[in-house]
LUMLOZA-553376 format. One record per residue (C-alpha): residue number from 1; residue in three letters; z, x, y. Coordinates in nm, 3 decimals, always signed. Example, Ala and Ser with C-alpha at 12.3 -4.5 7.8 and 13.67 -1.06 7.14 Angstrom:
+-----+-----+---------+---------+---------+
|   k |   r |       Z |       X |       Y |
+-----+-----+---------+---------+---------+
|   1 | Ala |  +0.780 |  +1.230 |  -0.450 |
|   2 | Ser |  +0.714 |  +1.367 |  -0.106 |
+-----+-----+---------+---------+---------+
END
This chain:
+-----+-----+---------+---------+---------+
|   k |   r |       Z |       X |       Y |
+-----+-----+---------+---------+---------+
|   1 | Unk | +10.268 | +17.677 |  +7.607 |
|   2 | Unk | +10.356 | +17.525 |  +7.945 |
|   3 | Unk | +10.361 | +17.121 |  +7.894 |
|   4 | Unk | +10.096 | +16.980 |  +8.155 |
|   5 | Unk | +10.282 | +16.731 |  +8.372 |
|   6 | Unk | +10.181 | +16.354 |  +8.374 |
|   7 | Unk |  +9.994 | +16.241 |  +8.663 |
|   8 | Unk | +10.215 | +15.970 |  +8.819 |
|   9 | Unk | +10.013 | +15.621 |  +8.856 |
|  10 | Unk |  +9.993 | +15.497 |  +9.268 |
|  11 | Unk | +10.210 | +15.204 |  +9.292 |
|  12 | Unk |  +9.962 | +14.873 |  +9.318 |
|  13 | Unk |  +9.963 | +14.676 |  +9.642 |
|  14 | Unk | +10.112 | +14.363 |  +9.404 |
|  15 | Unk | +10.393 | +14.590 |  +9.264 |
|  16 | Unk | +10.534 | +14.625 |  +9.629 |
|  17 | Unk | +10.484 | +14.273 |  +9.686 |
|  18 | Unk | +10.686 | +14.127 |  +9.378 |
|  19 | Unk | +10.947 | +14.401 |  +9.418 |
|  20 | Unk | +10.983 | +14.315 |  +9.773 |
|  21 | Unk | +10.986 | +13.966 |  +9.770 |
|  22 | Unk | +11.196 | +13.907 |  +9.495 |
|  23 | Unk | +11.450 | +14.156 |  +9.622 |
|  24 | Unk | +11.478 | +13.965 |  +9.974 |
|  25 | Unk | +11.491 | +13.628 |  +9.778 |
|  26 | Unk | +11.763 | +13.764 |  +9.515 |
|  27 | Unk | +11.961 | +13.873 |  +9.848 |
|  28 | Unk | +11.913 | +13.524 | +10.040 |
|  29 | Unk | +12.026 | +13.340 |  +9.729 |
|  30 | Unk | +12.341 | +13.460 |  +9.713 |
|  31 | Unk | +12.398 | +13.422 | +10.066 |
|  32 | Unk | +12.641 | +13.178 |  +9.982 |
|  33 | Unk | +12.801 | +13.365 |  +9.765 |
|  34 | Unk | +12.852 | +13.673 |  +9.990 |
|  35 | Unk | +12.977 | +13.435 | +10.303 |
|  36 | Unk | +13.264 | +13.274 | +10.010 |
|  37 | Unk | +13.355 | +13.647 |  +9.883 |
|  38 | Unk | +13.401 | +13.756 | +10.267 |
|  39 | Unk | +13.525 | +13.494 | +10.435 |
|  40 | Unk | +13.236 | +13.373 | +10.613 |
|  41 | Unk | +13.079 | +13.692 | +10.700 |
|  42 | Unk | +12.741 | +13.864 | +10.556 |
|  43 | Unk | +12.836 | +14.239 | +10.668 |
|  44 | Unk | +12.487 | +14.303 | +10.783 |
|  45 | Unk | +12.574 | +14.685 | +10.880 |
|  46 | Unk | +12.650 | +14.707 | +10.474 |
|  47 | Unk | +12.415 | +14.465 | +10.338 |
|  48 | Unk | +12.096 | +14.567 | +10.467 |
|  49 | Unk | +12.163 | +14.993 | +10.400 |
|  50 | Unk | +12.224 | +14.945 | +10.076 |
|  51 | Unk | +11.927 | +14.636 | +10.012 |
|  52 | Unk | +11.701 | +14.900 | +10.177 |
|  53 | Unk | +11.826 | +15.173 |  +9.925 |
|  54 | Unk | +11.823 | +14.971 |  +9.624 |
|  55 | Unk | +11.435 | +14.855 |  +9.737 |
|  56 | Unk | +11.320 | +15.151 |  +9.782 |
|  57 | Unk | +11.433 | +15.339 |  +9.486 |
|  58 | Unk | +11.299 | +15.110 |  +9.269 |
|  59 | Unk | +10.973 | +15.120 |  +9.465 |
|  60 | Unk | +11.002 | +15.517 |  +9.400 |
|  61 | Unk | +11.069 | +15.467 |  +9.051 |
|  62 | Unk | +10.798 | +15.239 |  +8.935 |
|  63 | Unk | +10.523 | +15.492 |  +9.001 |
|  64 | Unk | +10.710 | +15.746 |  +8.708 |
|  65 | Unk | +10.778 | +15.515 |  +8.463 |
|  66 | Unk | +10.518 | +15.518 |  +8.150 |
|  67 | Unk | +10.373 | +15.317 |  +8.044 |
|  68 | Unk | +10.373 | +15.096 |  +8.364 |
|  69 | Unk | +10.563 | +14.774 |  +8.339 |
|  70 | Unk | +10.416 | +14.471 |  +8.417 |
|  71 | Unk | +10.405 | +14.268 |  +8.709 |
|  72 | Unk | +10.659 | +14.011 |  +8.592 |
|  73 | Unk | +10.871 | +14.324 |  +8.493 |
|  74 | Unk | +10.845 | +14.469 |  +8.862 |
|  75 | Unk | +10.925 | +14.104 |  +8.994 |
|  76 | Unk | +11.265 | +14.201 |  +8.809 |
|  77 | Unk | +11.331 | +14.446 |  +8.887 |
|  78 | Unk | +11.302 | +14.362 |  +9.238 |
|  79 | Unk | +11.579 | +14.102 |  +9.187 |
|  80 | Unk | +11.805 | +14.332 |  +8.994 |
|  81 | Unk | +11.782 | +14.552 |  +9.349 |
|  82 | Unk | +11.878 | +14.298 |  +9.574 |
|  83 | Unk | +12.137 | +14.167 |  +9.364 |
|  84 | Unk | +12.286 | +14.504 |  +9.331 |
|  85 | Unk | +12.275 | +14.523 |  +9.661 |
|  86 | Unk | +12.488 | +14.242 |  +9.725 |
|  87 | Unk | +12.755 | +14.283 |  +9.521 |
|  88 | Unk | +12.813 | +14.611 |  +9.621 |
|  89 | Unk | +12.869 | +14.483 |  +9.964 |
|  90 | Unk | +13.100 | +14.246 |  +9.801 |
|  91 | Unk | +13.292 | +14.517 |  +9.613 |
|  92 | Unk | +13.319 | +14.787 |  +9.915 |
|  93 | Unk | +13.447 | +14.458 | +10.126 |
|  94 | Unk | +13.709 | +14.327 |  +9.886 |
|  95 | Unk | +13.709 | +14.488 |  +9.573 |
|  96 | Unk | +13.576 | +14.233 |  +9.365 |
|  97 | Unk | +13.287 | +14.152 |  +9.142 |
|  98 | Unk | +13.185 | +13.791 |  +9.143 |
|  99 | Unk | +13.045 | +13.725 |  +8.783 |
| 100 | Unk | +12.770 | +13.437 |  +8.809 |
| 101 | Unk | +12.520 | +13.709 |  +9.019 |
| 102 | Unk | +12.561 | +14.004 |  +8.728 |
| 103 | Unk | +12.473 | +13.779 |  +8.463 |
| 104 | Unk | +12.181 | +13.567 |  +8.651 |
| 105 | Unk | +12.007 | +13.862 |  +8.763 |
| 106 | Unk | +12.045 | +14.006 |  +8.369 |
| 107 | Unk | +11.881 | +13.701 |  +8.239 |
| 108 | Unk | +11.628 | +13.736 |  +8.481 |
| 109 | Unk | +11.580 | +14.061 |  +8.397 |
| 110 | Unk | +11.550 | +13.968 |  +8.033 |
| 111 | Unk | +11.310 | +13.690 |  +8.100 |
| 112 | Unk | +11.064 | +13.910 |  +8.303 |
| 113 | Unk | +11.056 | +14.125 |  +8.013 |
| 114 | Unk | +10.985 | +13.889 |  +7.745 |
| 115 | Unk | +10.702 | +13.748 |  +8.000 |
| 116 | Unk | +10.544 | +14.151 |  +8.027 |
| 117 | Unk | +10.691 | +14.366 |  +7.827 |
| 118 | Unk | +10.809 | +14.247 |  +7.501 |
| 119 | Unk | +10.804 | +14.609 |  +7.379 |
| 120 | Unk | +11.057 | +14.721 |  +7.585 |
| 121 | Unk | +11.363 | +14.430 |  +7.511 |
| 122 | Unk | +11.534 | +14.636 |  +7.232 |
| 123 | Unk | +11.603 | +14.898 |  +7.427 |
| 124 | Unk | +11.725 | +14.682 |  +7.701 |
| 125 | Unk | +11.902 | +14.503 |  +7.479 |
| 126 | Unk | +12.050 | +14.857 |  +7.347 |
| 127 | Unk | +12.173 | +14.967 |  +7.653 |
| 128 | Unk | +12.342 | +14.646 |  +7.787 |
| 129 | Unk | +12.568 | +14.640 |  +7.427 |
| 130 | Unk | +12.650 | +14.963 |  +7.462 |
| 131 | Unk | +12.705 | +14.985 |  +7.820 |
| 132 | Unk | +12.944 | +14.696 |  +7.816 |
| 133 | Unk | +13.094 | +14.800 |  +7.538 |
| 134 | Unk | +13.237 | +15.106 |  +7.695 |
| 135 | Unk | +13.291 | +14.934 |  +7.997 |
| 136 | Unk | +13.536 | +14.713 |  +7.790 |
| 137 | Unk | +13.679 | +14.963 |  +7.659 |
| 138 | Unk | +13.760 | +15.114 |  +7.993 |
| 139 | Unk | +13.904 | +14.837 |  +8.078 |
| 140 | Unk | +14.176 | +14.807 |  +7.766 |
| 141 | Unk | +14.230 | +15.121 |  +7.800 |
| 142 | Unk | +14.324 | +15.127 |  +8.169 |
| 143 | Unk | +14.541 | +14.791 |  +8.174 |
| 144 | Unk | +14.339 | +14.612 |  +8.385 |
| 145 | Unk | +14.212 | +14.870 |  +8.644 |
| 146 | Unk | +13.847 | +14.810 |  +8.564 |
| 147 | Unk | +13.791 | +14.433 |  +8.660 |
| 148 | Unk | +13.617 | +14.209 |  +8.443 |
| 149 | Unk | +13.331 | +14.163 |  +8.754 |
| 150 | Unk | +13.320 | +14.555 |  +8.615 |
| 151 | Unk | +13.230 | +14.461 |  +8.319 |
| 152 | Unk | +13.003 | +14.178 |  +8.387 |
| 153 | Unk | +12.796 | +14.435 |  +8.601 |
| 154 | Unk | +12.783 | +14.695 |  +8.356 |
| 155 | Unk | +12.559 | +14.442 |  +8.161 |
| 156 | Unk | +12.343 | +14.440 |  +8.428 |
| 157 | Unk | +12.342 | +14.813 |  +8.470 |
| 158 | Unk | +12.258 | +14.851 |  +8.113 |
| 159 | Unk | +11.985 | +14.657 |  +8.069 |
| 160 | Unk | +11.792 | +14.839 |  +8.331 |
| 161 | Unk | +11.913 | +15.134 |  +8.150 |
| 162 | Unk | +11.827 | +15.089 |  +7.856 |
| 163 | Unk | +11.476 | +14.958 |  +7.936 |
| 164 | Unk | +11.387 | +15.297 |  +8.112 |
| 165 | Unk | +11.595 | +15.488 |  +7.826 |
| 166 | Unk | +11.891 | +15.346 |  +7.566 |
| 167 | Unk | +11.970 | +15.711 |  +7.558 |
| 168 | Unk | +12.061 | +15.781 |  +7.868 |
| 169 | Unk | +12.373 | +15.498 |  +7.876 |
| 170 | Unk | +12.580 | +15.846 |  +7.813 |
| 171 | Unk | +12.474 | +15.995 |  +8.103 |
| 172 | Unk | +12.558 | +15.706 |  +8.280 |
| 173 | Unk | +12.866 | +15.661 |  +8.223 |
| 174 | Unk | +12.951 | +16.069 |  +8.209 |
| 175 | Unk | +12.829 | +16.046 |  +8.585 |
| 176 | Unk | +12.994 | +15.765 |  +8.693 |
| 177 | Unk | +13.349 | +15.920 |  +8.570 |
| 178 | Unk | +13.274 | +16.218 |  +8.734 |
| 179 | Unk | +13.172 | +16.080 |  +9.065 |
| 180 | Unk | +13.487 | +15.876 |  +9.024 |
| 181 | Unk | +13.720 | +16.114 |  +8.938 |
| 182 | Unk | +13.576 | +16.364 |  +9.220 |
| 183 | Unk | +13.631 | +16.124 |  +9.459 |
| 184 | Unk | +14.018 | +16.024 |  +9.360 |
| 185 | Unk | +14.058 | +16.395 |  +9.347 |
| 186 | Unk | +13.934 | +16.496 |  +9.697 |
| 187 | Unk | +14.089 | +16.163 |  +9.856 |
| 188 | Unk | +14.458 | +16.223 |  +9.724 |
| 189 | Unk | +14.389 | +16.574 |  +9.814 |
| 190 | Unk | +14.320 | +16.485 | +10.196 |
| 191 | Unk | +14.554 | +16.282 | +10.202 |
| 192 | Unk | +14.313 | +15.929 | +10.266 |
| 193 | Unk | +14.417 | +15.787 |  +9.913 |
| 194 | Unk | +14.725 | +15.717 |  +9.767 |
| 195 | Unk | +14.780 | +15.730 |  +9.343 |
| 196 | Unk | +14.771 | +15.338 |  +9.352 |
| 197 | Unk | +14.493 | +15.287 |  +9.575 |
| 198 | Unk | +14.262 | +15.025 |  +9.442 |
| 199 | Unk | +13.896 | +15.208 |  +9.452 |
| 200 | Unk | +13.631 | +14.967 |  +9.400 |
| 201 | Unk | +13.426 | +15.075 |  +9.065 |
| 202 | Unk | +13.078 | +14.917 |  +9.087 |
| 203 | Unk | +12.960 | +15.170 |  +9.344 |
| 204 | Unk | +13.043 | +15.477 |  +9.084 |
| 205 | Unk | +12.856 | +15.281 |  +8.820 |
| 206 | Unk | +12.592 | +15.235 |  +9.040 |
| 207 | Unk | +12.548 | +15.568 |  +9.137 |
| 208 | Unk | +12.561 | +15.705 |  +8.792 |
| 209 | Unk | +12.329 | +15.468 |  +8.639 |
| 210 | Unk | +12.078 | +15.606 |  +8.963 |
| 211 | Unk | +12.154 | +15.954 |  +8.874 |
| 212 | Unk | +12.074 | +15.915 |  +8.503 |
| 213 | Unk | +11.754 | +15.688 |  +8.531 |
| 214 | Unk | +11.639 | +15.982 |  +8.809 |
| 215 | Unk | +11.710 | +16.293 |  +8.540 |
| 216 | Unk | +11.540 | +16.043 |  +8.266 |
| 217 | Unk | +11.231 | +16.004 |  +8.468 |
| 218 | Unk | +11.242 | +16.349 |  +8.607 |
| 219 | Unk | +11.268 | +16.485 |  +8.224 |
| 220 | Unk | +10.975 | +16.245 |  +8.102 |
| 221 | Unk | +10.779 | +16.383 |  +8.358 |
+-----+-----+---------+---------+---------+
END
């Protein structure tokens, strides 16, 4: 028998207002830590792409996940986006991670969720360990070519992971190395990367910690 599909909920007027606002005041607050990273410079033409992107998909998002998460949780959220946002800017500038944002914006996270959904922390909790763990990993294994900003972020990424699904950390991770190794490949293929290029990591992790919440939420649905 066909499984009916879940109606999605329609995203509350005050979930786009805490999402919002907290994502534009997670970005302004570490204004100062974007102009230090870059010299001085914001990088609008970066910046605001990718604070739009980050925004909105977790505007999409919030509509699919059951059961709904609080208020407080989508407040959270909404700072999780903007930071994101802003250190990728930081890591597609200069290839670095700064570590205070990755772990204020987890501890937000954390505190949202002990404010609205207390149900959820394990698995938040579940995701970050393992997350980071692999990410540390990574980073023995490859002599330093993961930073430790890589590592710091991945406890970021996690959490939100894990708090949608601990489960899908693998899938995470599995896309992330592929998009990264994809890349490397067609780049030293063209000719535009060289086999000691420093890539930056975060946006790979990024990207496949997107991909996997999407298929999570897609599946559940």
């Amino acid at each position: 028998m066909r499984r009916r599909p879940r109606p999605h909920r329609k995203l509350e007027y005050w979930g786009i207002v805490f999402t919002l606002t907290l994502s534009l005041a997670a970005t302004a607050a570490w204004t100062r830590t974007l102009r230090s990273c870059l010299e001085g410079r914001l990088r609008i033409p970066i910046l605001v792409p990718l604070l739009l992107v980050t925004t909105g998909l977790a505007l999409l998002a919030l509509p699919h996940i059951d059961p709904p998460p609080s208020s407080l949780t989508e407040a959270g959220l909404g700072v999780v986006a903007g930071t994101v946002a802003v250190q990728m800017t930081i890591d597609l500038s200069v290839r670095r991670l700064p570590l205070v944002p990755s772990l204020t914006a987890t501890a937000v996270f954390f505190l949202s969720l002990l404010a609205g959904d207390t149900d959820r922390i394990a698995g938040a909790l579940g995701g970050l360990i393992t997350m980071t763990l692999v990410a540390a990993v990574l980073r023995w294994l490859g002599r330093g070519q993961l930073g430790r900003g890589d590592v710091y972020f991945s406890l970021l990424l996690g959490a939100v992971i894990g708090w949608l699904d601990p489960w899908a950390v693998a899938t995470a991770w599995v896309l992330t190395a592929t998009s990264a190794a994809v890349f490397a490949g067609v780049g030293l293929r063209i000719g535009r990367l060289a086999r000691d290029s420093a890539v930056p990591f975060g946006p790979f992790m990024v990207l496949g910690s997107v991909a996997a919440m999407a298929l999570t939420l897609a599946s559940n649905s």
